[in-house]
C-alpha positions as CSV (number, residue, x, y, z in Angstrom):
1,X,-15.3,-2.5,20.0
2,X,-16.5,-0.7,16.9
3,X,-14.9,-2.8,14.6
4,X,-17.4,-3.8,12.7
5,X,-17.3,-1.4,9.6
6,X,-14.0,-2.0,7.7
7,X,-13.7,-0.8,4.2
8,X,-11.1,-1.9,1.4
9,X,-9.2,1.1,-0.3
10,X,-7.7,0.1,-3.8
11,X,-5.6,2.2,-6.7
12,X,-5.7,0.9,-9.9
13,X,-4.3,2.2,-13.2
14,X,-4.9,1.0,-16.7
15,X,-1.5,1.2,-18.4
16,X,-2.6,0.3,-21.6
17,X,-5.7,2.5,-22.1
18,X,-4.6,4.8,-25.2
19,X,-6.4,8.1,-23.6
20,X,-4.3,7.7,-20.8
21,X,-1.2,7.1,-22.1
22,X,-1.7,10.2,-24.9
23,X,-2.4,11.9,-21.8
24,X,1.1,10.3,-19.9
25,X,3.5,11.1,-22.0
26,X,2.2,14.6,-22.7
27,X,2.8,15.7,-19.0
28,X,6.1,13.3,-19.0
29,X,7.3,15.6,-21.9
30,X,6.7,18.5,-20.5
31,X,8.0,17.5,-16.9
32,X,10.6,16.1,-18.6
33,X,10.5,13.3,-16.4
34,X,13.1,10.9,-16.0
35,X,10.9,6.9,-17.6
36,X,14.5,5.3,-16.6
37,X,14.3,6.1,-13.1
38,X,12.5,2.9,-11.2
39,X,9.9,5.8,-9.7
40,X,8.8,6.2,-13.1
41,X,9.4,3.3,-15.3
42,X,7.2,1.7,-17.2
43,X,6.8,-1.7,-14.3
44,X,5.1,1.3,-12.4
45,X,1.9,1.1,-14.8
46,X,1.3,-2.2,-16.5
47,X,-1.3,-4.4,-16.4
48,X,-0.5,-8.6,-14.4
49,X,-3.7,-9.5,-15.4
50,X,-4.3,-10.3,-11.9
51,X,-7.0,-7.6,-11.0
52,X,-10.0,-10.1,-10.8
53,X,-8.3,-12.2,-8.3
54,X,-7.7,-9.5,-6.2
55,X,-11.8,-9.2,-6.0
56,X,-11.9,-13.1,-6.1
57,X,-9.8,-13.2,-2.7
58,X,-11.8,-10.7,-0.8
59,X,-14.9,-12.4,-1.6
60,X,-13.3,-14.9,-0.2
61,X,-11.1,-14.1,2.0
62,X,-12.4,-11.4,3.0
63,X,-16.6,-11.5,2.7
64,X,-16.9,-9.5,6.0
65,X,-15.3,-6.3,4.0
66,X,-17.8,-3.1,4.6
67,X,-17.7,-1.5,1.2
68,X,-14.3,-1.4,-1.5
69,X,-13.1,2.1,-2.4
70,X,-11.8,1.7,-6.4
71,X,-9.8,4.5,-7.0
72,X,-9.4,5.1,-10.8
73,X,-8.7,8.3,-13.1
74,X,-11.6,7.1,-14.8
75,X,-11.3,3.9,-17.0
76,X,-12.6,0.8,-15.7
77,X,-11.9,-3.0,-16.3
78,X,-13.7,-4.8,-18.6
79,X,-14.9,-7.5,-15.9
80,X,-16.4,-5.3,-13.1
81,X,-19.3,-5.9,-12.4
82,X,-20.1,-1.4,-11.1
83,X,-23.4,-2.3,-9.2
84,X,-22.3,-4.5,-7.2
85,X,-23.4,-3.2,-3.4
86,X,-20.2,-3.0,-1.7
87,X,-18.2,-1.5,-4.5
88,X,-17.9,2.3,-4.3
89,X,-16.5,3.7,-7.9
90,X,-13.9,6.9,-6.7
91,X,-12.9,9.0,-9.7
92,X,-9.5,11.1,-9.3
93,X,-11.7,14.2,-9.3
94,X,-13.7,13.4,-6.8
95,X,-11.2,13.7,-3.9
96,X,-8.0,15.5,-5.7
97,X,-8.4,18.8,-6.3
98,X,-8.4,19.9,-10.1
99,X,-5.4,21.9,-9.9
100,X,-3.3,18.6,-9.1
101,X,-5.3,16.8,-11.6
102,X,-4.5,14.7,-13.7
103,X,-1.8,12.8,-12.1
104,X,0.0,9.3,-12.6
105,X,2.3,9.9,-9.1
106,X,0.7,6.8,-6.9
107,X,2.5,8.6,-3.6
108,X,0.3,11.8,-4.2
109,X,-3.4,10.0,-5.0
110,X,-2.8,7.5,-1.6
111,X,-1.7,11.0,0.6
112,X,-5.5,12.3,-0.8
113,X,-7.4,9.5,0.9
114,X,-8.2,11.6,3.6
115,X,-10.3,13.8,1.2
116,X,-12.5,10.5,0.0
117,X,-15.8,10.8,1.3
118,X,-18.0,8.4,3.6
119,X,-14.8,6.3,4.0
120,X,-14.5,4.4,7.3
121,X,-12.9,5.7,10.4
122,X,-11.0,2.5,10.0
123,X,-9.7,0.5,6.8
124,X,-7.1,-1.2,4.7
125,X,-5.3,0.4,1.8
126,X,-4.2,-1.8,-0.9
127,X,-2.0,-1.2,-4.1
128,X,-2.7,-3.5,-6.7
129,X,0.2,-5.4,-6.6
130,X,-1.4,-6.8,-3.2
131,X,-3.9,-9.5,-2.4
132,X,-5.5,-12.3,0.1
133,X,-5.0,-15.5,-0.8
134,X,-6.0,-17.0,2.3
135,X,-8.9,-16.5,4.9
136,X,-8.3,-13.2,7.2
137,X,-10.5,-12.1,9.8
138,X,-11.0,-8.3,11.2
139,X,-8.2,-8.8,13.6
140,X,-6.3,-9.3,11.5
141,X,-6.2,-5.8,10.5
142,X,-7.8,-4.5,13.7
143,X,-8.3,-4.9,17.6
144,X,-9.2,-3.2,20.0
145,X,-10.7,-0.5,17.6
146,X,-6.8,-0.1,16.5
147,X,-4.9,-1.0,13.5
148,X,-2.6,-4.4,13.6
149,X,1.0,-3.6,12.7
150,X,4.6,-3.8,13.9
151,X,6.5,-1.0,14.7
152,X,10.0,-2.8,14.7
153,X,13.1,-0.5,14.2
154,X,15.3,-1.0,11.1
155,X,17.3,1.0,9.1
156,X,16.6,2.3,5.6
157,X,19.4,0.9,3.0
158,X,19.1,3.4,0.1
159,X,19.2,0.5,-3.1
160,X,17.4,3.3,-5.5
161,X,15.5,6.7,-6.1
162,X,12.4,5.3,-4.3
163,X,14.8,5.6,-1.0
164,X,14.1,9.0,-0.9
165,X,10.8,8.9,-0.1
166,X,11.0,6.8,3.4
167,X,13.5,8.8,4.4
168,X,11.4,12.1,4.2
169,X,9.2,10.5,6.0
170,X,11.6,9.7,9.0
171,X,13.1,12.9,8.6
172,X,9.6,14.6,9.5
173,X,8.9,12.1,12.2
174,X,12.4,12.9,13.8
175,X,11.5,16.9,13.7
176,X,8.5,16.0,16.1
177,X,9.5,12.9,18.0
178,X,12.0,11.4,20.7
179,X,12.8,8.3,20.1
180,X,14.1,7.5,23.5
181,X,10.8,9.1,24.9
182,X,8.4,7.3,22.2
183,X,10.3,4.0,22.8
184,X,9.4,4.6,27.0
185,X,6.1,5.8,26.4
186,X,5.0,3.3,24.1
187,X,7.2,0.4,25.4
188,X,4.7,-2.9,25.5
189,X,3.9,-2.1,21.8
190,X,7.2,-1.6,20.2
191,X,9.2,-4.5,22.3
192,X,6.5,-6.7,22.0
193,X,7.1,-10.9,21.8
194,X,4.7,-11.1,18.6
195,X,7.6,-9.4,16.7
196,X,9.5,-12.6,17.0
197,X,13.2,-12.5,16.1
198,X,12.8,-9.5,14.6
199,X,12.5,-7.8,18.2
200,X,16.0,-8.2,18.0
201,X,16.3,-5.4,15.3
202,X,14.7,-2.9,17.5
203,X,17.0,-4.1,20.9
204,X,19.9,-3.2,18.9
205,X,18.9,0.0,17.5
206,X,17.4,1.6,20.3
207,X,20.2,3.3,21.8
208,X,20.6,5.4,19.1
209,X,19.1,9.5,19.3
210,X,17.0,9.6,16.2
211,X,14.1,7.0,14.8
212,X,16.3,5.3,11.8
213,X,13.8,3.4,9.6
214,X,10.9,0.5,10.2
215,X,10.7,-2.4,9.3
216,X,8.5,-2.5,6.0
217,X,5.9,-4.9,5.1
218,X,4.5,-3.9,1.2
219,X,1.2,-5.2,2.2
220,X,-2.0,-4.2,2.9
221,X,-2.0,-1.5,5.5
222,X,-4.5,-1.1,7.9
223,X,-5.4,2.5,9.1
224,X,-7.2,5.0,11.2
225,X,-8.9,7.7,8.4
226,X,-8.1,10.2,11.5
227,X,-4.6,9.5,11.4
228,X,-4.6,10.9,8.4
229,X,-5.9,13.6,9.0
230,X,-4.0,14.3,12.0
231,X,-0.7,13.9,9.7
232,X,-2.4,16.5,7.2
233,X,-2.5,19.2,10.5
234,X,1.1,18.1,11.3
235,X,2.4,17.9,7.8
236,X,0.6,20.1,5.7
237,X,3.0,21.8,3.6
238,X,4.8,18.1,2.8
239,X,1.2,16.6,1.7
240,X,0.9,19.4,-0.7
241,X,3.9,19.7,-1.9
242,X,3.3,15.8,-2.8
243,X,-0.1,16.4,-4.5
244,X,1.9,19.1,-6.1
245,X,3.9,16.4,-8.0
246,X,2.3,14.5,-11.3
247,X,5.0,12.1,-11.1
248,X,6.8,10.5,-8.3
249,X,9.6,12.3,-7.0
250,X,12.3,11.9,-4.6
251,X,10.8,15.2,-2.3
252,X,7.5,13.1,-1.8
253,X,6.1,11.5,1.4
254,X,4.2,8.3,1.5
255,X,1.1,6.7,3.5
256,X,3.8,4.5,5.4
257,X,4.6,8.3,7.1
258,X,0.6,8.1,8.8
259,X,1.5,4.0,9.6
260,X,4.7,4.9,11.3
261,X,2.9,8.3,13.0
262,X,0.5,5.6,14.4
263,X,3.5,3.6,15.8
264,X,4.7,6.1,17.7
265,X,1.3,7.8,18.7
266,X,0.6,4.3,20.1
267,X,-2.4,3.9,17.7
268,X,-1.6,0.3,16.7
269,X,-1.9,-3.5,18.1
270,X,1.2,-5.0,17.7
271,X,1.2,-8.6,15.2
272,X,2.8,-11.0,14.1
273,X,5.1,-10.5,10.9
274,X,4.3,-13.9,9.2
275,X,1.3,-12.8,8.2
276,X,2.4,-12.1,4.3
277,X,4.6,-11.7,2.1
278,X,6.5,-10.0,-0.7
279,X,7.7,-11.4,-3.3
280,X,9.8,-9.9,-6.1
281,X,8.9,-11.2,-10.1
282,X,12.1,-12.3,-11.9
283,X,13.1,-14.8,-14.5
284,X,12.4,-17.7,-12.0
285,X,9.6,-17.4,-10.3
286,X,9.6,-20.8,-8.6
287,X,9.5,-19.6,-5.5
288,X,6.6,-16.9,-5.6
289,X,4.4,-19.7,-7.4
290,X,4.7,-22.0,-4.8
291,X,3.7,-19.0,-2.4
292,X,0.2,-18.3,-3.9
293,X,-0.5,-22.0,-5.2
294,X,0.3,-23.2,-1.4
295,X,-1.2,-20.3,0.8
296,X,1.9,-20.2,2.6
297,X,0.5,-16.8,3.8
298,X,-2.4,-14.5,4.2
299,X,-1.5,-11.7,1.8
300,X,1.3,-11.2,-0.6
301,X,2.9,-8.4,-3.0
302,X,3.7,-9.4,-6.0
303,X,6.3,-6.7,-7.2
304,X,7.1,-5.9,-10.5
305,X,9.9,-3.5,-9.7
306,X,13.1,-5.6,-11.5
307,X,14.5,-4.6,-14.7
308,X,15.5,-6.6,-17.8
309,X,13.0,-10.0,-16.8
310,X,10.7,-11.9,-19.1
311,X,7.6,-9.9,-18.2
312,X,5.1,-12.3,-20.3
313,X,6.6,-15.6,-19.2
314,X,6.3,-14.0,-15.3
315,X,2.7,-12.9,-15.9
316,X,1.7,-16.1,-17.1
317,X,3.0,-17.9,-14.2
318,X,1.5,-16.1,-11.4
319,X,-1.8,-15.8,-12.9
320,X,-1.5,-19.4,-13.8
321,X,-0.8,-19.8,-10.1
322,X,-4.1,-17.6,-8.7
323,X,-6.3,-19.4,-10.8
324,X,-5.1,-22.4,-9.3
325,X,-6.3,-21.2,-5.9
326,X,-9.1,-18.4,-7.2
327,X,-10.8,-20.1,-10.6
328,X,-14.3,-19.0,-9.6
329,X,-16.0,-15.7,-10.9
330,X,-17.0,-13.7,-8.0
331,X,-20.1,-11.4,-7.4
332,X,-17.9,-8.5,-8.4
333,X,-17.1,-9.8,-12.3
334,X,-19.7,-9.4,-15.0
């Protein structure tokens, strides 16, 4: 069903390389840019240590992967192995135009990837923070030529800054859209079984006029590259003004605006919502370590987004916990 070419899209920032950081701080001066707001903070940059098991899981996990897209302002671990076939080295500069560049705001680099050349018609973005740790076939991104997702209804509880963002997105979706008519239109997808008791979220919530929020997953997303460029036509003026920004900030939109658009365009398979997790790093991290040394799931998040933990100790632990399950070099490590 033309499914066979599926590439791997990945952001990574050093947070310790010097350059960058002299670099950093200059524009934060300048920007004035507020470090204690979570958008910002310093959890946003630092290294886990984990990078080489996210290559160790898609080989595999994942050794059906077309070619990996590492997006980088331009420093490079220490491990990679840069000839390796299916890895495909994508500088800042060579899909963000110099006048946004440089930039450290994660929102405006991932609402660019429609400008990265020979990418796929169809593949999976990943942050860093997000990995396989068990085997996953191509449907389980994709079917029927379409992305796998679930378009479940669920409002968005502001908790901090980052809020902001996800609502802009619905806000824009709601300026197009009828939620009544997308819900008719597109009925099999959105009340679909796979959904589990979460349907339940969606039965309650459709009476309502307006499109309030979707459930989010933080894992890897799987996408149509003509989706985003269809957003881009619809949106222009929102994506710019995103690019626009060198830091995150609370006017941006995100790449979960093209997933939703592809909810309510129909552009999606509906799946099931066991298929990861997310899992939040704290002072016990019992629970998470259990997660990745059992392969409870497919994929996982591990989010450093908390303030005031033991960073070290919580570093330790979950790499202690992917080697258990990864502790072979892969073809992509020097």
């Amino acid at each position: 069903m033309g499914e066979d070419k599926i590439d791997f899209v990945v952001l990574w920032v050093d947070g310790s390389d010097p350059e960058w950081l002299k670099e950093k701080l200059y524009y934060q001066n300048n920007g004035k840019v507020d470090t204690n707001d979570i958008q910002n903070s310093i959890n946003r940059y630092r290294d886990m240590g984990t990078l080489k098991y996210w290559f160790r899981g898609v080989e595999k996990f994942a050794p059906w992967v077309n070619n990996i897209y590492f997006v980088t302002c331009g420093h490079l671990p220490e491990f990679l192995n840069v000839n390796h076939p299916k890895l495909k080295i994508v500088n800042h500069k060579d899909f963000i135009e110099e006048k946004y560049l440089p930039t450290f705001n994660s929102s405006a680099i991932e609402m660019n990837i429609l400008n990265i050349k020979e990418l796929s018609e169809r593949f999976v973005y990943f942050n860093d923070d997000t990995f396989l740790i068990d085997k996953v076939s191509k449907k389980d991104f994709f079917e029927n030529g379409l992305p796998k997702g679930y378009a479940i209804l669920s409002p968005v509880i502001p908790t901090c800054s980052f809020e902001h963002n996800i609502i802009n997105n619905i806000i824009l979706l709601n300026k197009h859209y009828d939620m009544k008519c997308v819900l008719k239109e597109q009925k099999k997808k959105f009340y679909s079984l796979k959904y589990g008791k979460d349907l339940i979220r969606t039965l309650f919530l459709q009476h309502w006029d307006y499109f309030c929020g979707f459930k989010e997953s933080h894992l890897p997303h799987a996408f149509l590259k003509s989706s985003f460029d269809e957003c881009f036509r619809l949106y222009r003026d929102d994506f710019v003004n995103t690019w626009s920004h060198k830091f995150r900030d609370r006017d941006d939109i995100t790449q979960w605006l093209v997933e939703y658009w592809q909810y309510i365009n129909g552009k999606f398979e509906p799946t099931s919502t066991n298929i990861g997790k997310m899992i939040h790093l704290s002072n016990d991290n019992e629970n998470a370590i259990k997660i990745i040394r059992r392969q409870k799931y497919k994929m996982i998040c591990v989010n450093d987004s908390k303030p005031d933990y033991d960073f070290s100790k919580a570093k330790k632990e979950i790499v202690e916990a992917f080697e258990h399950i990864l502790p072979n070099k892969c073809s992509f490590e020097l």
